[in-house]
Structure formats: C-alpha cells, structure tokens
C-alpha positions in Angstrom: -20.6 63.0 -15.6 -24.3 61.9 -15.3 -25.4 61.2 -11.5 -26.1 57.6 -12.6 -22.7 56.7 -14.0 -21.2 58.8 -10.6 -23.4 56.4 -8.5 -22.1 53.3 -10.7 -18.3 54.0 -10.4 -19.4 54.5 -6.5 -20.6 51.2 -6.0 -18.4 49.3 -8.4 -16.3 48.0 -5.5 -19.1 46.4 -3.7 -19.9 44.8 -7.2 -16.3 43.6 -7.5 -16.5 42.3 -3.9 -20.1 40.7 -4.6 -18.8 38.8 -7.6 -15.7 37.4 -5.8 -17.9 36.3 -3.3 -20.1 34.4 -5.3 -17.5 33.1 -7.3 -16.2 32.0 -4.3 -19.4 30.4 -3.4 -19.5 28.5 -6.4 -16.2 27.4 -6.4 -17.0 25.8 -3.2 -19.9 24.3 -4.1 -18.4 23.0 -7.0 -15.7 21.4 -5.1 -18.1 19.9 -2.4 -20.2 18.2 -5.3 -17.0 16.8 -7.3 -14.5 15.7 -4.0 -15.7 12.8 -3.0 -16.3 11.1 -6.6 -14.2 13.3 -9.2 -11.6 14.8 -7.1 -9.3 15.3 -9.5 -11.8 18.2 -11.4 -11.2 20.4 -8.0 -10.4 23.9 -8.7 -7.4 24.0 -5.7 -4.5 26.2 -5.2 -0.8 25.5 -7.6 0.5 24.4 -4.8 -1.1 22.1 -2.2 -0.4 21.5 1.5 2.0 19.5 2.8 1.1 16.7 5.3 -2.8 17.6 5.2 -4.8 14.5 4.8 -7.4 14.9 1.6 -10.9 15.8 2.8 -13.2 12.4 3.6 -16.9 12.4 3.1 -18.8 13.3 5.9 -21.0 10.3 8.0 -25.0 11.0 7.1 -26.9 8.9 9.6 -29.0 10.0 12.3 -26.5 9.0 15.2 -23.6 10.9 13.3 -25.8 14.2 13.4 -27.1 14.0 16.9 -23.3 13.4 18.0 -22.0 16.3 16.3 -19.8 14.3 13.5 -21.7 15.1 10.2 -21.9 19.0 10.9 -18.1 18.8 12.2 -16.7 16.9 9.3 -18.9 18.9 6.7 -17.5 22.4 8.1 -13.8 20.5 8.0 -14.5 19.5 4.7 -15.8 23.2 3.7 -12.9 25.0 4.9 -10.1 22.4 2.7 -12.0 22.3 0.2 -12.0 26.1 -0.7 -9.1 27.1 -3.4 -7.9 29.7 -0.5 -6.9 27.7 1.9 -3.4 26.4 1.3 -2.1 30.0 0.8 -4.3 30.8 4.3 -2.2 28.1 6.3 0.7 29.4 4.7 0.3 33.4 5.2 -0.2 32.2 8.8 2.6 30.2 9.7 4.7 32.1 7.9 3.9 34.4 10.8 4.2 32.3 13.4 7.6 31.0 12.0 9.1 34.5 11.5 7.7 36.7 13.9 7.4 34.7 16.7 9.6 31.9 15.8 6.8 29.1 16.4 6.1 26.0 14.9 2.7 26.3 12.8 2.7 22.8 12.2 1.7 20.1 14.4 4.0 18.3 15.9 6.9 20.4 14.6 9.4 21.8 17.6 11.8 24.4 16.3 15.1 24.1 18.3 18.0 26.3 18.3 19.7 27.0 15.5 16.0 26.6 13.6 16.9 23.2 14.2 13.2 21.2 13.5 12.4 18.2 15.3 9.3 16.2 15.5 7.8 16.8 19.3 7.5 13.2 19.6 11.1 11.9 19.6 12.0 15.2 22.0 8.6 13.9 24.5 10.1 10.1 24.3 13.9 11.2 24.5 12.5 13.8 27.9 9.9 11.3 29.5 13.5 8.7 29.7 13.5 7.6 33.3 13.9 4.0 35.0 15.1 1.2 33.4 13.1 -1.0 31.6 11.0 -4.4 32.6 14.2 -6.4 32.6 11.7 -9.7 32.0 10.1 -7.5 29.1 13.6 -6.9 27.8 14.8 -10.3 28.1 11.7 -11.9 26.2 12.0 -8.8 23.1 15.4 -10.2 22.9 14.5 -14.3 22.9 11.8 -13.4 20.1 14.5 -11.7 17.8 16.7 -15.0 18.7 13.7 -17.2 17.6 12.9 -15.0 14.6 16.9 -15.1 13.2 17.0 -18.9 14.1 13.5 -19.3 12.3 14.9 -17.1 8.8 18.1 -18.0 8.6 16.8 -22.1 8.5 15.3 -20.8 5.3 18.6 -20.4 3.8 17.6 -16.2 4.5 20.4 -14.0 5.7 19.1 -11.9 8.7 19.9 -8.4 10.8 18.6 -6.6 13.2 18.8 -2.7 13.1 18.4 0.0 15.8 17.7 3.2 14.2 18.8 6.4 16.1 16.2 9.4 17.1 17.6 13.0 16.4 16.5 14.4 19.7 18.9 12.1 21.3 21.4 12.3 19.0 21.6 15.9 18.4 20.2 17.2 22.5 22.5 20.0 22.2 19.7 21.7 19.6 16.6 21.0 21.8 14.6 24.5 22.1 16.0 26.8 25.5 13.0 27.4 27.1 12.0 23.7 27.2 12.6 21.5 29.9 13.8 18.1 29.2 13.7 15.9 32.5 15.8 13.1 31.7 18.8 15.6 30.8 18.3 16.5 34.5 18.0 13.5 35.9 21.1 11.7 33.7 18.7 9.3 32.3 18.8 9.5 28.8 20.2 6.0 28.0 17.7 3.9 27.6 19.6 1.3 25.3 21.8 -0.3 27.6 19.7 -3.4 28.9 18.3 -4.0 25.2 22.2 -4.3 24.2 23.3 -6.2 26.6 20.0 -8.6 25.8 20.7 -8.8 21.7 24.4 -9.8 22.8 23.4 -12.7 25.5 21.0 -14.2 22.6 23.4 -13.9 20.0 21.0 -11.7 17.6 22.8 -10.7 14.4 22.3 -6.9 15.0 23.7 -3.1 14.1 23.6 -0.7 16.4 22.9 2.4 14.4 23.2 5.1 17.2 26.2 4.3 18.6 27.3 3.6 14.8 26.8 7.4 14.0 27.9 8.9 17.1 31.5 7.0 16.6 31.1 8.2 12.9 30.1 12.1 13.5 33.4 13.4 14.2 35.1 11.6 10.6 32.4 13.9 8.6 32.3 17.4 7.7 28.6 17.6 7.9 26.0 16.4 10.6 24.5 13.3 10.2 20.8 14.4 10.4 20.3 17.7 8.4 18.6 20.6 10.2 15.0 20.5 8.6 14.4 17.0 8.5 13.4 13.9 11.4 15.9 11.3 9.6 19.2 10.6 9.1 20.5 12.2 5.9 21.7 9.8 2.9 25.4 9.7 4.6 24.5 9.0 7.8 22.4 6.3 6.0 24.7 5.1 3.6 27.1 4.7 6.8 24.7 2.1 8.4 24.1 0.4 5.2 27.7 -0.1 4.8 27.1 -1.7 8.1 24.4 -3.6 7.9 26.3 -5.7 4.3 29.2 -6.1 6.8 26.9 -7.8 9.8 24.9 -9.8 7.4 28.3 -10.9 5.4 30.2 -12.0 8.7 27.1 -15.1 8.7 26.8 -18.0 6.5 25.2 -15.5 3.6 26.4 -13.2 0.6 23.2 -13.0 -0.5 23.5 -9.4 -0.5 27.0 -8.6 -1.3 29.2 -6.0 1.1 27.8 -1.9 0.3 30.2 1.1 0.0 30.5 4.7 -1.1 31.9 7.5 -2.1 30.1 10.8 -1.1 30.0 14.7 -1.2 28.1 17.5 -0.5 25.6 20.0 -2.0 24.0 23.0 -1.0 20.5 22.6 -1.7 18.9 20.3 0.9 16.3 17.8 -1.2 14.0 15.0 0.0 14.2 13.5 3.2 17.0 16.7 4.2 13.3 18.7 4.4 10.6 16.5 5.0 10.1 18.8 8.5 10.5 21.9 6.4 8.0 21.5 4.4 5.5 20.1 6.5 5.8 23.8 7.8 3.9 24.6 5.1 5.9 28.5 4.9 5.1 30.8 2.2 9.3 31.0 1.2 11.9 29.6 3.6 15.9 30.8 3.6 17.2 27.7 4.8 20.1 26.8 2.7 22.3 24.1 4.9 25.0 21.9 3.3 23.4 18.2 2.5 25.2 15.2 1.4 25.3 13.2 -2.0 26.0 9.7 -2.3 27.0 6.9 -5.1 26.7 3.8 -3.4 28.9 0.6 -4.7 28.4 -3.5 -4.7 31.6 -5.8 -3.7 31.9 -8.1 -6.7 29.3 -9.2 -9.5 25.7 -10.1 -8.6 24.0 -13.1 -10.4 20.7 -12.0 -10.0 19.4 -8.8 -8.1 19.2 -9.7 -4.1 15.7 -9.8 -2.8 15.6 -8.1 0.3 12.2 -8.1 3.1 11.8 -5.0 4.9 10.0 -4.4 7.7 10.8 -1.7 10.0 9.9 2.4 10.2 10.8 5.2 8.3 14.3 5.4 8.6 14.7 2.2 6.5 13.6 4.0 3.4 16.8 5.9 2.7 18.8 2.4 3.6 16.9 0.7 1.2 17.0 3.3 -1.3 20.7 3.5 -1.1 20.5 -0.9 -1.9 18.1 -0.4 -4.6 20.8 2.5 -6.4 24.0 0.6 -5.7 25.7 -1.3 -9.0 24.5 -5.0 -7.5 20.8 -3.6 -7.7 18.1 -4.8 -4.7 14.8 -5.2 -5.6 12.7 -4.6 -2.4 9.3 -5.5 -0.5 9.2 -3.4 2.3 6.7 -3.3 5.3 6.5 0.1 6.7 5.3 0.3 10.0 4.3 3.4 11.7 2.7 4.2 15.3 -0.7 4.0 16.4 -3.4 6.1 18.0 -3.3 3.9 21.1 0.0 2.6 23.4 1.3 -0.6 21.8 -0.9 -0.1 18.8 0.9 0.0 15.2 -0.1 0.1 11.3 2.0 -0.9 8.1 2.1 -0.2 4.9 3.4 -2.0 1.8 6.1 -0.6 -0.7 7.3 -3.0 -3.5 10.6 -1.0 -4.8 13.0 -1.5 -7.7 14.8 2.1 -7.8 15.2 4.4 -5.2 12.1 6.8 -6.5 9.5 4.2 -6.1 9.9 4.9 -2.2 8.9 8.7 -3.1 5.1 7.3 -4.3 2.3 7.8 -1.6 2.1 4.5 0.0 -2.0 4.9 0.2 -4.2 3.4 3.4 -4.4 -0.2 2.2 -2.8 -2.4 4.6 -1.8 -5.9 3.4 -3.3 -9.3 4.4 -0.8 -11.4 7.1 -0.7 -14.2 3.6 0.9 -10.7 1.7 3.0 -11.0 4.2 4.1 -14.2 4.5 4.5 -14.2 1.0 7.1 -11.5 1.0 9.0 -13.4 3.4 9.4 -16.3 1.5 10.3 -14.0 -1.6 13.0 -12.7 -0.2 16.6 -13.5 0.4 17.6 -11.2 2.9 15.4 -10.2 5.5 15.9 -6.2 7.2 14.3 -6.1 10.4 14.4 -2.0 12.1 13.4 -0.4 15.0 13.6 2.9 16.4 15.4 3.5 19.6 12.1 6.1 20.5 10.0 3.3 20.3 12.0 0.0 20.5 10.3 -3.1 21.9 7.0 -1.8 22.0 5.7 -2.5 17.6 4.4 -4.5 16.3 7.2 -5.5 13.3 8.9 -8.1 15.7 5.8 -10.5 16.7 4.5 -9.9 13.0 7.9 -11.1 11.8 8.5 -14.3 14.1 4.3 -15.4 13.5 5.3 -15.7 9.5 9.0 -17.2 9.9 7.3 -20.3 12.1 4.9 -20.6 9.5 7.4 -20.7 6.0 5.3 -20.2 3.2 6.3 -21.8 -0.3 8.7 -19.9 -1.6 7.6 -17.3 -4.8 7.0 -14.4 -6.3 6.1 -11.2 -4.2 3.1 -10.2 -5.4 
C-alpha cells in the first residue's frame, strides 16, 4: 500500500466527521431559512416532541437586541430547529426517568408507583390551608344563581360541574420524599364552603369529586389511570351519566338521560397518557389496565342536542362521551386554561361533532366575546366546569353570566 492511500484511510474518519458536520450545518441552515414561512419543508426527526411549542421567529429591532431577546430566541430557535434534537431530549430523560427516577419534563411529578401527576394540582392540593373569603364564596355562588336563572329563561337547560384534581383524589401516590403541608395540617378540603354556597342559591350543580370517590370502590380499575392528569373515560362516563340525570330532574330533556356499558383494555390510549408522553422517553414499559366505554341515549332524539361548553380540560372526555352516545351532541366548546398571572385565564374554541374532532390542535386564536355570545344562543344545553384546583378564581363564570344578560338572537354557531 502506497503512503498516500495509507495517509487517506488515516484520515478518512475526520472526513466522515467533517461531512456530518457540514451536513449538519446545512441542514440547519436550511431549516432556519424555511421555519418561519415553509415550515412544513423542515428536514425534522420521525418522531417529534411532545408538548414543545413550534419555534417562533425571533424580534429584530434595536430594543430586542440590546435586551438580549433576539440573540436568546435565535439560539432557542437554533437548537429546535436541528433534526437532532427530539432524539437529544429523549436520550436524556430517558436517563433521568430510569436511572434516577426523575421527571425530565416540566411540570411532571413522578409519584409512587410511577404514578405521574402534573406539579401544579400536587402545589394547589399542598399549599390548602384557611378557609376561603366566605364574602368571595358567597358572591361565586350568587353569579352561578344569576347565570342558571339568566339560561334557563332562554328555554336552555343548565349545570354546573366540579371537576376533581388527581392529587387530591389519589394523595396516597404523592412522591415520599415530598412534603405536602396541608396533609399535615388536616386541611385538604377546600370544597366545603363552595357546597354549602351552590346549595343555599339553589345552583343546578354535580359534584364530580365526591361523585367518584363514592364510585371508586364499585370499579375494578382506578378512576384516573397512572400516566395521565384526567379522569379516564369511566370515571368520565360516570359524571356524564350524572350530569343527564341533574339536567333531566329540571324543566329540560333537551339532552336526553346518558348511560353505559364499559370494560377494560390493556393498552392505555389518549388521555390514559397524555403525562406519559409529554415525558418525551425513548420507550416506556408502562402497561396499566384502562377502561373502554359505549355510551347510550334514553329514548329517540329528534334532532342532535346542541350543547355550550365552557369549562377546562376535563370536559373534553365528557363531551366526547355525548358526541359518541346513539342520541348524538353536536358541540361548541370553550376551553379555558390558566394564565401566566393570578386570576388571569385564556380560551380556546372547539366546534365538535364526533369524539376525534376534540383530538385536533385547538391553535392560538382565541374567539371574539360576539363568537361567544353566539354559541350561547346556539345551544340548547349549556355545560358550565370548573376544577376544584382552581375553582372560583377563572374566568368561564363572569364570561358566561356577561353573555346570558345579553341573549343574542338565536342561530347558527359559526
């Protein structure tokens, strides 16, 4: 062998790792020049992240780059936009997960069992201590009276839903090493006074969390599934059941009684991992038993029920479980979700015939207060949920009692 071709097999590897880099490097620069206007020509990984919010195009103005926020966002921006890293946030929490046993994900508390939780609920749930504002509970309460009073002069049917959080529900999983002052302190029932309030105003309501604790022990599986925040398809089939029943017991069938018939399956799907796989793992071995339902309609439907929406998350699977059922719901649903700031709150819109249109990303537009108004006046049954985590304190109840005292002409949601 020549000294030449010995001195090219030498230095073939620092070839082969010069032309990955560069093909790297132009790969990135190729995805920088096409995200912002063509994202879909990316070259990205097979399987994206979970939960990770698209790459937005940096601020270029003077005041952006002397404050830092151009070069941080373009370096953010960089680092997503390279084909490498999904599989580099995966690689690592897959090590945080199984070698440490860590949540890699923000916002993600594994508790025992490899139970997952969202942090929030467990820092709510923990931070439970004195009683509420009893004047603040007392006026929640008279706006839900004026908001029923208000819908049901429509010729609406109305209820109210408390939705239940899995840290209070299922304490007994919360991590070992964490310390959860209101377990101390006997102060985790926060629910009491806003009872007592919806039953001196007479609000039409469901109380979903002590509806699945009484439930729990008639089912063979939990009620929340081990790698997800919500309440599985059961456990909200049970409160739908409930929530036909409450609105039937008033002057409306407009949404005819609900029922089931369920069983179980072994492979967890949808909302039974919505936690898992914002973990973003390279493989997980979780295999849990998860519930199946086929929901049912009381008697014959003239025409599909129109039901408004507006609540949090947990209402998806409720309204899912309406839009499957043989008496088929058509749906306009107002998602609302917390804010960066205390007392602050966004929304979203879904319009929903079947139970996969709530699967589509609901997108960053949020609707005009004529939207809706609109909706309301669509509908014939009006859903109103809150979360126990967070109850009193969105933004779902003054939105909803502003458009009831201000009917608009009834018509198609748009």
């Amino acid at each position: 062998m020549t000294r030449a071709r010995l001195l090219l097999l030498q230095r073939l590897p620092i070839f082969a790792c010069a032309a990955a880099l560069l093909a790297l490097l132009l790969v990135n620069i190729w995805n920088f020049l096409v995200s912002t206007d063509w994202p879909k020509l990316r070259i990205r990984s097979s399987e994206p992240l979970w939960g990770v919010a698209p790459p937005k195009p940096a601020p270029w103005s003077v005041e952006a780059f002397l404050s830092g926020e151009t070069q941080k966002a373009v370096s953010s921006n960089v680092g997503q936009l390279q084909p490498v890293f999904p599989l580099a946030v995966r690689v690592r929490n897959q090590f945080l997960y199984s070698a440490l046993g860590v949540s890699g994900a923000p916002g993600i508390t594994i508790g025992r069992e490899r139970r997952l939780f969202e942090t929030y609920y467990i820092d709510e749930f923990c931070a439970r201590g004195a009683a509420p504002d009893p004047g603040a509970v007392d006026a929640w309460a008279a706006r839900l009276r004026e908001t029923q009073d208000a819908v049901r002069a429509s010729g609406k049917g109305f209820v109210y839903l408390i939705s239940p959080s899995k840290a209070a529900a299922y304490r007994r999983y919360l991590p070992d090493t964490f310390v959860c002052p209101s377990l101390l302190r006997g102060t985790t029932d926060k629910l009491a006074p806003y009872r007592a309030a919806l039953a001196a105003h007479g609000v039409a309501y469901v109380d979903g969390v002590a509806l699945l604790a009484a439930a729990a022990p008639d089912y063979a599986i939990e009620l929340f599934p081990p790698g997800g925040t919500h309440w599985n398809v059961l456990g909200a089939a049970i409160a739908t059941r409930e929530l036909t029943r409450r609105l039937n017991d008033g002057e409306t069938a407009a949404l005819p009684a609900y029922d089931f018939a369920w069983g179980t399956r072994q492979e967890p799907v949808g909302a039974d991992i919505d936690l898992l796989r914002l973990l973003n793992l390279l493989w997980w071995d979780w295999r849990y038993p998860s519930a199946s339902v086929v929901g049912r309609s009381a008697g014959v439907c003239e025409k599909p029920p129109q039901i408004f929406a507006v609540g949090g998350s947990f209402l998806i699977e409720v309204l899912a479980n309406l839009t499957e059922a043989s008496c088929a719901a058509r749906v306009d649903y107002w998602h609302y979700m917390k804010g960066a700031r205390p007392g602050e709150s966004r929304r979203w819109r879904r319009l929903a015939a079947h139970a996969d249109d709530f699967s589509r990303p609901m997108g960053e537009a949020v609707e005009t207060d004529e939207a809706f108004r609109r909706g309301l006046a669509w509908g014939d049954v009006v859903l109103l949920e809150e979360n126990e985590a967070v109850i009193g304190e969105m933004g779902q109840v003054p939105d909803l009692l502003a458009a009831a005292k201000t009917q608009a002409p009834a018509g198609a949601s748009q």
